[in-house]
C-alpha positions in Angstrom: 0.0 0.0 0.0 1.6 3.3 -0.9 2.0 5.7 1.7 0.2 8.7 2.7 2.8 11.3 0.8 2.7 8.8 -2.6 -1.5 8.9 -2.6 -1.5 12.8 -2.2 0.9 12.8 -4.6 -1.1 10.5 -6.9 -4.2 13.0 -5.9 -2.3 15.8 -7.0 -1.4 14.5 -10.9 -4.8 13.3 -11.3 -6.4 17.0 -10.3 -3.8 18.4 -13.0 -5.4 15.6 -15.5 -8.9 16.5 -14.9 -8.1 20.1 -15.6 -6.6 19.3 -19.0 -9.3 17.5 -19.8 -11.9 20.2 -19.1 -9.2 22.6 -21.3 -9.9 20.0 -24.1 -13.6 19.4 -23.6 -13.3 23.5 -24.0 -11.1 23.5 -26.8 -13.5 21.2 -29.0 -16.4 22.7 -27.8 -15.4 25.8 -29.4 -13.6 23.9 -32.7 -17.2 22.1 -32.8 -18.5 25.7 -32.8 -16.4 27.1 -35.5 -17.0 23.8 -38.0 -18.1 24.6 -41.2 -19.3 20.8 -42.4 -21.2 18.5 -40.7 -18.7 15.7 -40.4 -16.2 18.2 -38.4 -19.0 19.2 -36.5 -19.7 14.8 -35.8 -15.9 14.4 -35.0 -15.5 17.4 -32.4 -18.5 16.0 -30.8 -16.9 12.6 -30.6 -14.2 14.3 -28.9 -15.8 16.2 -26.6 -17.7 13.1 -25.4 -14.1 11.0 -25.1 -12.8 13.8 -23.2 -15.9 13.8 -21.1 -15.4 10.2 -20.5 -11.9 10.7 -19.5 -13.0 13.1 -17.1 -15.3 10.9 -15.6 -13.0 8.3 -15.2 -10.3 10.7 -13.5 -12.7 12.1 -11.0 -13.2 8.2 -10.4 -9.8 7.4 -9.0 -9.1 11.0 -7.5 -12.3 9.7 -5.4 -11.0 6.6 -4.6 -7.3 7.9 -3.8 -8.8 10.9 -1.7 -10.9 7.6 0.7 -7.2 6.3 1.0 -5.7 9.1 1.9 -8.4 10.1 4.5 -8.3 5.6 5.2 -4.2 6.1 5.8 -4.9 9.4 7.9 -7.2 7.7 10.4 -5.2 5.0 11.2 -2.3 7.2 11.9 -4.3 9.4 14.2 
């Protein structure tokens, strides 16, 4: 089990990741927005949805490493 420095750490990365993802679900939203044809307008809305997903999955584990790190803080107490 890692320790209490490693999962706040690990918490740290994954808050940097979410907020690139929301810079990218931004960044296609407004490409999306810009499009001229219909199939750019279909493939920035794929990739806002995979960066949505992405998201989703990184707010995941940042909310499984933060119950560790509060878990590991308990027991130290």
């Amino acid at each position: 089990m890692p320790n209490l420095k490693d999962l706040e750490e690990v918490a740290e990365i994954i808050s940097i990741a979410i907020a690139r993802e929301q810079a990218s679900i931004k960044y296609y939203q407004n490409a999306y927005k810009k499009a001229t044809t219909e199939s750019a307008k279909q493939a920035f809305s794929l990739l806002v949805e995979q960066e949505k997903g992405h998201e989703a999955r990184l707010r995941a584990q940042l909310h499984e490493i933060k119950a560790a790190i509060e878990f590991e803080r308990m027991k130290s107490r």
